[in-house]
N, C-alpha and C positions, 0 to 999 in steps of 0.2 A: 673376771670371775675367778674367785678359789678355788683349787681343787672339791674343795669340799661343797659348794655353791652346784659347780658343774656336775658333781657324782648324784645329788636332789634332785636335778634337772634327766638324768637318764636314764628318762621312764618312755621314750621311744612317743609321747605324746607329740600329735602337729601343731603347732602354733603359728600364729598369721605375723610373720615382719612387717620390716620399711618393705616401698615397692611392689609391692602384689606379692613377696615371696613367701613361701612358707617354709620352716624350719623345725629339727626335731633331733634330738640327741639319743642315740641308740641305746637300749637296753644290754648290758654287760657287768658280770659281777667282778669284772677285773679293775686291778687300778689303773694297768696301761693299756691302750688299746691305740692300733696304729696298721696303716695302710690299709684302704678301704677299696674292696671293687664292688662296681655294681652292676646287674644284669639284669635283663628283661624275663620274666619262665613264662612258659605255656601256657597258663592259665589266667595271664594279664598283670599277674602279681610284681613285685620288684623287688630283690632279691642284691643284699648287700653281705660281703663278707669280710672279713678285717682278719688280724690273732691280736690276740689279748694275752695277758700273764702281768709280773711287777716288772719285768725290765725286759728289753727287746736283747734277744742271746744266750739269754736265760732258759735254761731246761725247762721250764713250766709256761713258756709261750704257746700256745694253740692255736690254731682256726676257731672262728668263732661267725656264724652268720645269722641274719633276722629278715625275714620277709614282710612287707608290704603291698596288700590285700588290697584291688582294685576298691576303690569309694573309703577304705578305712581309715580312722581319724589316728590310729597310733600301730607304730609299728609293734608287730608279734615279736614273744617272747628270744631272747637270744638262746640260741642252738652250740652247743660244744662240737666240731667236728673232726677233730681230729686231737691224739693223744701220749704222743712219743715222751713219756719220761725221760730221757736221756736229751734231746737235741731241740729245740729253737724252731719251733715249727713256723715259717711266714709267709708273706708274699700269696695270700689264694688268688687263681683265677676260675670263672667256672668257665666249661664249653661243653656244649651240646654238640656232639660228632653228627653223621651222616647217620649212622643208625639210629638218632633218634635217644640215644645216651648223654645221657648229664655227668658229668663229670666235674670231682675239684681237686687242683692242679696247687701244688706248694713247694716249697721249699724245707729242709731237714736241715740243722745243720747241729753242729757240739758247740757251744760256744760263742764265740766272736769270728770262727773261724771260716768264712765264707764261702776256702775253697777245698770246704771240705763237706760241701754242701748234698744233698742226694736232693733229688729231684722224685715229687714221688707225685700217683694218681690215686685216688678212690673213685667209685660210681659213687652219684647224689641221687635221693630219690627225696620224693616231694610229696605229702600226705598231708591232707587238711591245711596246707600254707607249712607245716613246717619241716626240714630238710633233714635229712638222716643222711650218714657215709655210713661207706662198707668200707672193709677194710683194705689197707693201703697197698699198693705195690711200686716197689721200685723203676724208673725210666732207665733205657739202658743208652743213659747219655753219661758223658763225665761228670764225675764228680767237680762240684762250684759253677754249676750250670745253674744258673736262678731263671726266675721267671716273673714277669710284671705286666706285660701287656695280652692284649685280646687277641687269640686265634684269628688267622685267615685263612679262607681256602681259596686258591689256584683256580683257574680255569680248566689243569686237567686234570681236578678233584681233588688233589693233594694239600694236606693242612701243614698250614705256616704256623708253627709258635717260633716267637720272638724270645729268646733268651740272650742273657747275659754271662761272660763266661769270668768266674772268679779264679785268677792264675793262680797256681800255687809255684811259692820256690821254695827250694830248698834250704831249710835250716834257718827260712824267714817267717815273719808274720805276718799275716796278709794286712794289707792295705788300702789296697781298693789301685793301685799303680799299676796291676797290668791288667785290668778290666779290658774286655772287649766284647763287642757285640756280636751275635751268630743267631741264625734261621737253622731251629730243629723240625726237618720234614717228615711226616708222616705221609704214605701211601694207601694204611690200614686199619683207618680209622683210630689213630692212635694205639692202637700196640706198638707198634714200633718205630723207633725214628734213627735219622741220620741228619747228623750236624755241618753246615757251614758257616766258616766264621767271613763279619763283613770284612772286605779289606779297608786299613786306615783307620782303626774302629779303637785306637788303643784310649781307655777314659771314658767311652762313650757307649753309656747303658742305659736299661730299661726302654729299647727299643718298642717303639708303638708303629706299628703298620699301618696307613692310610691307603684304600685300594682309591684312584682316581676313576679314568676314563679309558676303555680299552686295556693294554698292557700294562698302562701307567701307575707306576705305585709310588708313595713316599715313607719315606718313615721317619721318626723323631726320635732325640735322644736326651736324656739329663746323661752333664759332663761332669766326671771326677774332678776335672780342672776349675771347676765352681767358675766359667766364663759365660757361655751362650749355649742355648738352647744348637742342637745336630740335628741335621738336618740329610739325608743320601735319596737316591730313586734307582728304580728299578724301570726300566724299560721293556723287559720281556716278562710279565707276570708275575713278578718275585723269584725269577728262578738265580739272578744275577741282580750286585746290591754295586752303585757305587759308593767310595768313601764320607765317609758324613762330612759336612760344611755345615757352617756358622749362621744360623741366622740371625735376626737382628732382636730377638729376647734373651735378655741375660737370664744365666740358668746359675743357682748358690750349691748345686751338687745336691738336689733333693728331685723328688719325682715329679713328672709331667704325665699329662694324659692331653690323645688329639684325636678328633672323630670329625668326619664329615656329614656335614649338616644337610637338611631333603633341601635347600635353596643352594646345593654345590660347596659352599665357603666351610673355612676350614675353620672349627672352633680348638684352641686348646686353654686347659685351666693348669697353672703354674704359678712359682713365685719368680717373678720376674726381677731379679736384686745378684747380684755377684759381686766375688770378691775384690771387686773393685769400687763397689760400693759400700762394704764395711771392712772395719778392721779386725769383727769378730772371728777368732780361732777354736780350734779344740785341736785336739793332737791325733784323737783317729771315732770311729762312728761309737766303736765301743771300750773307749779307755778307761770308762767303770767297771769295766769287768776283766780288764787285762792281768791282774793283779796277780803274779805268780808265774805268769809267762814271761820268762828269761828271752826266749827269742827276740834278735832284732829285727825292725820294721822290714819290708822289702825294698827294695833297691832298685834302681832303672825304670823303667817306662817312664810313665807320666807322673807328678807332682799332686797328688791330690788333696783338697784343702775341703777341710771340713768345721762349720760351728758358724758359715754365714746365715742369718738369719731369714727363718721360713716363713717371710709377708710380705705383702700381703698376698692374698688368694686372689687371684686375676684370669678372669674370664679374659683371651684375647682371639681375633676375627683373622684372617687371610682372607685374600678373594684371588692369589696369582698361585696358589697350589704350596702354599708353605713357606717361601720363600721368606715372604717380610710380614709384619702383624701390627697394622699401624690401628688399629683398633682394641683399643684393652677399657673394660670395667673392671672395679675392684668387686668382689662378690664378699669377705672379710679380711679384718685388718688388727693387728696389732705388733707389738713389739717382734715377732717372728724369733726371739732370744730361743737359743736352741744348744747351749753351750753344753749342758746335762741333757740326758735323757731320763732321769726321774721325773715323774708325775705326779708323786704327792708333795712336791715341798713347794710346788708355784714357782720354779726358777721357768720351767721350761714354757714358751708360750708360741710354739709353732700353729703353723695351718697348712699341713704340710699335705703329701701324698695323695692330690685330689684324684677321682674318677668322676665322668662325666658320660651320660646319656640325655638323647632326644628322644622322646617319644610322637605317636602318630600327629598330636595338635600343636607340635612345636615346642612345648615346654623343657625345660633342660632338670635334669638331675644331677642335683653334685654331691659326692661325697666326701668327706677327707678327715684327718685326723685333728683333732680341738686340743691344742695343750698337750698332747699325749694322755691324755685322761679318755678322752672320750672319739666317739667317730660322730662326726655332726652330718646331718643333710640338710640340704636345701634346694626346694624347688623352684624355679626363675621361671615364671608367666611367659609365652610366645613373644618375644619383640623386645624382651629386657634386655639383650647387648643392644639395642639400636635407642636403648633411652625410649621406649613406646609407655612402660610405665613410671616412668622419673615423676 
């Protein structure tokens, strides 16, 4: 599809696929839209958020969300939620605290500059299906503190977000090289938090939480190092992480999502392809827009390789708690060419950034980014990884 093909199509209508699945391209008046989460509200609805703007780093990036109305045939109209003139607004997540508060959680940044990032909250309120923010406030975590995955809470009530920590050096340009992973704890229903970083964690971001059985936790990581999917556990409730390990999906330095499923097994949706599988490069996430920054790259840590291509979109299965994933369906597929980040000129043809929900009859919800043009959904019928509607 062209750009232009895809923007006709992003009228939020459902239509029926291969496979029993249905599918629908999100309402947005933007040309770029990218990184999608989805969340179940209150009221049965389903509730997806992305940002939008022309180019990801770019001052005119926003939040942008659209809900989906139990039995509705197309998703509601897209929602503007947030509006920083100056900075790169990305990455939303929503959570509902203890008190019963909605909340959406982003990222601020100037630029390309990641570890200059603020981390900020608004309350979400939710009126006839559609979503309205209040205005923002600051987290008093550091600055290049990102965030990508779903809230956990503890067993002794304490909420777990999973962030990412973007290192700044001095008199460098960040890179994505001294990336590490850290759990910011709240006590207080989010007012306030305090940060710890995993050990061993240097490349290995957008930590996603999977609670097991008893203390048992796991979490997952996409690597800067474009190798394998990370993989660490926690044995006492989250309060202690160890170092992430390799497991057996290759990971191209692009986002993962992993939730456990009501039959126990572990689902994550990714692109399963590294740089050992292609020779495609780019020189950094945002070297369209570096243009006038004299700074050289950073230096040390780890090696991060970026421009392997984001495809296909793969549904894959665990049943030993994350370890190995010998079970993958492709959900879509094409060239995954990612060398640009432009969206109107048809170079870029990722499928990248998925999120993924089950609901009560088993059906899966996936969302992720189309081309960079668009955020696509698709709904997979109860029993579609086990091949029940092939």
């Amino acid at each position: 599809m062209t750009p232009e093909d895809i923007a006709a199509r992003m009228d939020g209508q459902l239509l029926a696929g291969a496979d029993g699945r249905i599918e629908a391209l999100l309402p947005s008046p933007m040309v770029q839209n990218h990184a999608a989460f989805l969340e179940h509200l209150d009221d049965g609805s389903l509730a997806c958020l992305w940002f939008g703007g022309t180019l990801e780093g770019k001052s005119d990036i926003s939040i942008y969300g659209s809900t989906l109305a139990p039995g509705a045939e197309r998703w509601g109209p897209h929602v503007r939620l947030s509006d920083d003139p100056d900075r790169s607004e990305q990455n939303p997540v929503l959570w509902l605290n203890g008190e019963g508060v909605l909340q959406l959680f982003h990222t601020a940044q100037p630029a390309g500059n990641q570890d200059e990032c603020l981390l900020r909250a608004r309350v979400i309120s939710v009126e006839n299906g559609t979503m309205r923010g209040d205005e923002p406030r600051d987290l008093d975590l550091p600055l290049g503190s990102f965030v990508r995955g779903r809230f956990v809470r503890r067993k002794d009530g304490a909420w777990m977000m999973p962030v990412f920590r973007c290192i700044s050096r001095p008199g460098q340009r960040w890179n994505g090289s001294h990336d590490m992973a850290g759990v910011a704890v709240s006590t207080d229903e989010g007012r306030t938090w305090t940060l710890s970083e995993v050990p061993g964690s240097i490349g290995s971001v957008h930590m996603t939480i999977v609670p097991l059985d008893g203390d048992h936790m796991v979490a997952f990581y996409r690597r800067r190092q474009s190798d394998f999917v990370g993989r660490s556990e926690s044995v006492d409730g989250g309060h202690t992480w160890s170092p992430p390990e390799m497991t057996d999906v290759p990971n191209n330095n692009s986002s993962i999502n992993v939730i456990r499923l009501a039959d126990g097994r572990l689902a994550m949706v990714c692109n399963p392809v590294s740089a050992a599988t292609s020779d495609d490069r780019r020189t950094s996430l945002y070297d369209e827009i570096e243009k006038g920054d004299d700074r050289p790259d950073a230096t040390g840590g780890c090696s991060p390789i970026w421009g392997v291509p984001r495809a296909p979109l793969t549904l894959c299965i665990s049943t030993d708690g994350g370890k190995t994933w010998p079970q993958r369906r492709i959900v879509d597929n094409s060239s995954g060419t990612c060398l640009s980040n432009n969206s109107v000129d048809g170079r870029n043809k990722e499928l990248s950034y998925p999120y993924l929900l089950e609901d009560k009859d088993g059906v899966l919800h996936v969302a992720y980014t189309y081309f960079r043009r668009a955020i696509k959904y698709v709904r997979l019928p109860a029993g579609w990884i086990d091949g029940e509607n092939s």
